[in-house]
Phi, psi and omega in degrees: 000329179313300186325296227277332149327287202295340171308304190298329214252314167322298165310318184273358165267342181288304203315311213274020164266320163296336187276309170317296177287004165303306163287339177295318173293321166319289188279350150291357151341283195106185220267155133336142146232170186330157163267339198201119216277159179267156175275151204269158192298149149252169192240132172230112199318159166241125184270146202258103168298155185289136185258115189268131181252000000 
């Protein structure tokens, strides 16, 4: 009868280490990325009049 105690409480302690590091992989993945990079601004001159003096 011992055994069969100790089979159980052995199986449910492997589940819950596996269940742990199951979760530990999970949450270090990281975030997705984008499907597609954004795009970057461009800057566009402005043209300045000549001041004459």
């Amino acid at each position: 009868m011992l055994r069969r105690i100790t089979v159980r409480y052995s199986r449910g302690f492997g589940a819950a280490v596996i269940a742990i590091a199951a979760l530990l992989l999970a949450a270090n993945t990281g975030p997705a990325r984008a499907a597609e990079p954004a795009p970057v601004p461009v800057s566009v001159p402005v043209p300045v009049p000549a001041v004459t003096r």
